[in-house]
MDTraj code that builds the backbone (N, CA, C; nanometers):
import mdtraj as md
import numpy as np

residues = "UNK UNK UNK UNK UNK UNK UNK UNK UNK UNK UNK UNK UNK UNK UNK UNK UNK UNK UNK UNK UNK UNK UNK UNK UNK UNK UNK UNK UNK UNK UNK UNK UNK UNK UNK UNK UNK UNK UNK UNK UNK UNK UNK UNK UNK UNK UNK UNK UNK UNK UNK UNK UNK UNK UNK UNK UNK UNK UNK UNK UNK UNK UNK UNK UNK UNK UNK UNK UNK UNK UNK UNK UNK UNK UNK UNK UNK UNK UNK UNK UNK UNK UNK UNK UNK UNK".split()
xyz = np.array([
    [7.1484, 7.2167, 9.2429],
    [7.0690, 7.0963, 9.2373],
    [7.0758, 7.0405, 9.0966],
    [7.0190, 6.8756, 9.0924],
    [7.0593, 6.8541, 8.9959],
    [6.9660, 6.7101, 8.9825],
    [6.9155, 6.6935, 8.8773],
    [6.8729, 6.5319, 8.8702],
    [6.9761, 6.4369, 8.8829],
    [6.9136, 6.3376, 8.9828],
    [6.9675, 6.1979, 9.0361],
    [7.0315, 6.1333, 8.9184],
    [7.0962, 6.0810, 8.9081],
    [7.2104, 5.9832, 8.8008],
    [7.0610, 5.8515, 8.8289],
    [6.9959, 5.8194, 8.9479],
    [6.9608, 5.6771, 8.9554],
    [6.7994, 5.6937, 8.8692],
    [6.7602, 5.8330, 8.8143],
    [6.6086, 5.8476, 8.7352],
    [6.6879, 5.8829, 8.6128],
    [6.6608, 5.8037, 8.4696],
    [6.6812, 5.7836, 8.3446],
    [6.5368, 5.8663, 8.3017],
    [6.5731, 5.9712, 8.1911],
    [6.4346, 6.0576, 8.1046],
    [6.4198, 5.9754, 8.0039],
    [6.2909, 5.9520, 7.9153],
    [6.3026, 5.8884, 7.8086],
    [6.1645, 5.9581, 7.7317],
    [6.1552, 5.9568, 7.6317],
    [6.0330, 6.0159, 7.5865],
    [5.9993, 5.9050, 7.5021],
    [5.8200, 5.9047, 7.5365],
    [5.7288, 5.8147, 7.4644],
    [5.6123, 5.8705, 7.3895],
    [5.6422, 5.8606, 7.2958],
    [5.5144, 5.9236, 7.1531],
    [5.5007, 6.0846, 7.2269],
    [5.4455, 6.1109, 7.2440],
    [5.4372, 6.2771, 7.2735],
    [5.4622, 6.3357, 7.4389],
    [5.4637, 6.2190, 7.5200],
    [5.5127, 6.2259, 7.6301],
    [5.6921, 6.2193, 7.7216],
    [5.6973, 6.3006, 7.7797],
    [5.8171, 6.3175, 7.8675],
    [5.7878, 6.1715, 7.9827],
    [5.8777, 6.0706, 7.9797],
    [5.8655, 5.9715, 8.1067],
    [5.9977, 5.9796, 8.2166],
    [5.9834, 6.0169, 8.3656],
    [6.0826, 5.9949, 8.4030],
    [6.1019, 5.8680, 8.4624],
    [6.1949, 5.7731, 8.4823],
    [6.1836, 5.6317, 8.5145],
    [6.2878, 5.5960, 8.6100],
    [6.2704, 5.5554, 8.7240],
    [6.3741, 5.5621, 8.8401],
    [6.4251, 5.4111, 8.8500],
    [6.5662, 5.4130, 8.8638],
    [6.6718, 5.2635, 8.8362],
    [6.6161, 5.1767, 8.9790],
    [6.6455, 5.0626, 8.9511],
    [6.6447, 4.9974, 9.0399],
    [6.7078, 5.0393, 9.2253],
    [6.7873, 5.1137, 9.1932],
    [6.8711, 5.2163, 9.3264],
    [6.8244, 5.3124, 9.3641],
    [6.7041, 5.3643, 9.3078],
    [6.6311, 5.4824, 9.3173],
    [6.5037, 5.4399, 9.4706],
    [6.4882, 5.5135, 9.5654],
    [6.3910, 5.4967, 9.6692],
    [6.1910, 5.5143, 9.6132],
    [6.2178, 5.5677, 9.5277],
    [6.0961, 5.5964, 9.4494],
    [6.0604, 5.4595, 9.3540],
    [5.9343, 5.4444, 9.3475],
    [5.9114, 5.3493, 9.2530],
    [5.7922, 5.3762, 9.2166],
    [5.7889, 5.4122, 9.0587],
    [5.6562, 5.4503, 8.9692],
    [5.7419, 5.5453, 8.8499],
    [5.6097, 5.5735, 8.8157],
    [5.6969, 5.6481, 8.6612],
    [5.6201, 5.7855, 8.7055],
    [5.7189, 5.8968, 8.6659],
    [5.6466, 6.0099, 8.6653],
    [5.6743, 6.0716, 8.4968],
    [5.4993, 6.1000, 8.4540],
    [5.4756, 6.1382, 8.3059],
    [5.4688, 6.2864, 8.2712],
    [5.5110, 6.3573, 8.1953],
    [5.4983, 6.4846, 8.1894],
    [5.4899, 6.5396, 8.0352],
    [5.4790, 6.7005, 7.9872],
    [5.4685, 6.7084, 7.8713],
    [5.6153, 6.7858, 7.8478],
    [5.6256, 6.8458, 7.7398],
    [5.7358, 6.9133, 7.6939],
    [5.7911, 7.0353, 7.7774],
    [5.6892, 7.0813, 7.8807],
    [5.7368, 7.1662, 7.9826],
    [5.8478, 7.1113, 8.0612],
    [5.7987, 6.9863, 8.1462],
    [5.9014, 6.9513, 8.2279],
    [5.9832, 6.8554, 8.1606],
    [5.9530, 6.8093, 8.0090],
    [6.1036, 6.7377, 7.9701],
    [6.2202, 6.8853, 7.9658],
    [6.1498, 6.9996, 7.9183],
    [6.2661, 7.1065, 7.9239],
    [6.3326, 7.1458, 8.0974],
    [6.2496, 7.1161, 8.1760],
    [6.2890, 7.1534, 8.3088],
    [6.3727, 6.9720, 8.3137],
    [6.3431, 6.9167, 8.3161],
    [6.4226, 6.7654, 8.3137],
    [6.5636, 6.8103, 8.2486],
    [6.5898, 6.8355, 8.1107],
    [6.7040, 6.8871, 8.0164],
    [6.7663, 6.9757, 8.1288],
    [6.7291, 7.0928, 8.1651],
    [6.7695, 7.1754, 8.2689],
    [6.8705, 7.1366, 8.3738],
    [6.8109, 7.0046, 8.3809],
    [6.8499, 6.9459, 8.5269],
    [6.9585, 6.8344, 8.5199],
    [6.9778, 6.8548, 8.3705],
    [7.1535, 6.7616, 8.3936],
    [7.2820, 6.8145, 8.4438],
    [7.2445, 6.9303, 8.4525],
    [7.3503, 6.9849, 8.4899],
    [7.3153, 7.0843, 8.6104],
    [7.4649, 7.0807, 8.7258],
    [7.3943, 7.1475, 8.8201],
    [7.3697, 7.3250, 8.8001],
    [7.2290, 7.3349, 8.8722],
    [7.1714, 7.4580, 8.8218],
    [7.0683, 7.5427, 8.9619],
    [7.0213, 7.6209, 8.9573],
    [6.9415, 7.6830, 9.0396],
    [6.7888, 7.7042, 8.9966],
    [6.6599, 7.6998, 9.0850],
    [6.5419, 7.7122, 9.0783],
    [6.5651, 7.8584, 8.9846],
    [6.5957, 7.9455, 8.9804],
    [6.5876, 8.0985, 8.9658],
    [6.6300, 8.0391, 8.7913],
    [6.7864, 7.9760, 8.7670],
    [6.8671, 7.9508, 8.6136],
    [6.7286, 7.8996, 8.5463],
    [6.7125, 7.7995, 8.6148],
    [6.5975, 7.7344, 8.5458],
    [6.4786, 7.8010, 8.4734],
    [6.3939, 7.8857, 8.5966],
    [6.2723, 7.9540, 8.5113],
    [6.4091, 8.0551, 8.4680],
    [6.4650, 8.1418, 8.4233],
    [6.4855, 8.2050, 8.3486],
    [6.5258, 8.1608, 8.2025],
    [6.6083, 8.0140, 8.2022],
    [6.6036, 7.9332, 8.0628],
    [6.5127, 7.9148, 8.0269],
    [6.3335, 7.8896, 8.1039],
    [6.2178, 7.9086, 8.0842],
    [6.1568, 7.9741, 7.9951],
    [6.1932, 8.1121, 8.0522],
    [6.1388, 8.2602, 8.0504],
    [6.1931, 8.2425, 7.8547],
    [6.3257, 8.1840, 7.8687],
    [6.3253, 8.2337, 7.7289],
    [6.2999, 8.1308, 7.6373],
    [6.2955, 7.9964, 7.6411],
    [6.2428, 7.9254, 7.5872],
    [6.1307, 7.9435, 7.5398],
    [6.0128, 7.9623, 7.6196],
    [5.8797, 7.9904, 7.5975],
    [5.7747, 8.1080, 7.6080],
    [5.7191, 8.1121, 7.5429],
    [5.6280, 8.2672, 7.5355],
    [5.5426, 8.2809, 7.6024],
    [5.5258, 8.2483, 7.7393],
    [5.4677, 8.2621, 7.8396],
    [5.4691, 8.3725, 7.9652],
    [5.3928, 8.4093, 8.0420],
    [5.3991, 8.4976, 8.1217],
    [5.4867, 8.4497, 8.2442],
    [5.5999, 8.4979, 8.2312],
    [5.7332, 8.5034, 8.3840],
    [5.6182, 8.4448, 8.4950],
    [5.5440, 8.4949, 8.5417],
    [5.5096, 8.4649, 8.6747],
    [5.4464, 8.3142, 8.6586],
    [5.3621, 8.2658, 8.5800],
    [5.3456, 8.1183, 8.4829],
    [5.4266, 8.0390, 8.5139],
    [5.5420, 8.0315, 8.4027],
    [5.6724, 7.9734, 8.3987],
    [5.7273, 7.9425, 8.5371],
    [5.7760, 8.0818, 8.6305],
    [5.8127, 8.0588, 8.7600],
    [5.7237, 7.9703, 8.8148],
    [5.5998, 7.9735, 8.8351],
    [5.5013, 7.9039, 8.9460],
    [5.4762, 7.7352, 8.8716],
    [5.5334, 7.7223, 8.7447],
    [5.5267, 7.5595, 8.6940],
    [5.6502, 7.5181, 8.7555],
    [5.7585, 7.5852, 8.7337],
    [5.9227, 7.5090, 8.7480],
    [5.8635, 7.5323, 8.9089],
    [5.8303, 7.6321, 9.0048],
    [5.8631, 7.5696, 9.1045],
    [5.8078, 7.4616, 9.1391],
    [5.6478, 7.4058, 9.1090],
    [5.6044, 7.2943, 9.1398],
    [5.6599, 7.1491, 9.0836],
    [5.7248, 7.1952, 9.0078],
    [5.8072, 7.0462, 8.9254],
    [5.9373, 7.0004, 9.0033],
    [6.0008, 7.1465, 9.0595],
    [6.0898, 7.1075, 9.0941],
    [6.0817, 7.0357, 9.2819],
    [5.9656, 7.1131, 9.3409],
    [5.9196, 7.0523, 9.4432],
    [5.8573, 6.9021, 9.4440],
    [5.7870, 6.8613, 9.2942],
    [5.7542, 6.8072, 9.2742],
    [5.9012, 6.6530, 9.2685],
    [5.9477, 6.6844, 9.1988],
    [6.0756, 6.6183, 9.1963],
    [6.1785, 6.6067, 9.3277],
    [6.1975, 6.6900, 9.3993],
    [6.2336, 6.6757, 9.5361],
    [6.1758, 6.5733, 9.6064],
    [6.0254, 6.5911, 9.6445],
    [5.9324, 6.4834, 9.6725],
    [5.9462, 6.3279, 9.6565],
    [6.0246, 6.2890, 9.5417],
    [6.0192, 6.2001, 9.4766],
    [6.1960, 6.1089, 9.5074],
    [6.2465, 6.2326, 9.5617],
    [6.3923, 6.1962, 9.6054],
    [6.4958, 6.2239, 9.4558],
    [6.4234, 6.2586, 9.3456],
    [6.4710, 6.2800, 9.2183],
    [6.5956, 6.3466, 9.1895],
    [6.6172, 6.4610, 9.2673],
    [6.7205, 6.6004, 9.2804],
    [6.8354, 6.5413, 9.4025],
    [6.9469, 6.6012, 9.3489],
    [7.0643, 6.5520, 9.4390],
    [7.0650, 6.7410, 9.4142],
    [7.0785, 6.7791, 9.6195],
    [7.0970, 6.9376, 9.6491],
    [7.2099, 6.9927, 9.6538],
])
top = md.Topology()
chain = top.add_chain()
for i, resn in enumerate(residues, 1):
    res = top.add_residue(resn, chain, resSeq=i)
    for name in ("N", "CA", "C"):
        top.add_atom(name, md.element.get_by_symbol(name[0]), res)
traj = md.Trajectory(xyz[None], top)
């Protein structure tokens, strides 16, 4: 899986924005913090739910089971949204 080519990331003052193109079925902005701009980064390239929290795991000093249970809701979260090409 992989983020859509048609949602552009952009960051605003301390916020992660994801912003979907005119070709995108979604319309709104979805805002996030530095967690999911790193799960966003993640997602330029194609990758797996599992690659992901483990680039997580080491990125941040958080408890594994944490980490796992954010990326999966982001990434469900992003599915939702039509965001992820599978």
């Amino acid at each position: 899986m992989k983020l859509k080519q048609e949602f552009v990331v952009t960051n605003v003052a301390t916020e992660t924005v994801l912003v979907p193109t005119g070709s995108a079925s979604f319309h709104g902005v979805v805002r996030g913090n530095k967690t999911l701009a790193a799960i966003l980064d993640l997602l330029k390239e194609d990758t797996t739910e599992d690659a992901v929290a483990a680039a997580m795991c080491e990125r941040f000093d958080a408890p594994e089971e944490n980490i796992r249970r954010d990326v999966s809701r982001a990434i469900r979260e992003l599915r939702g949204i039509g965001a992820l090409e599978e």
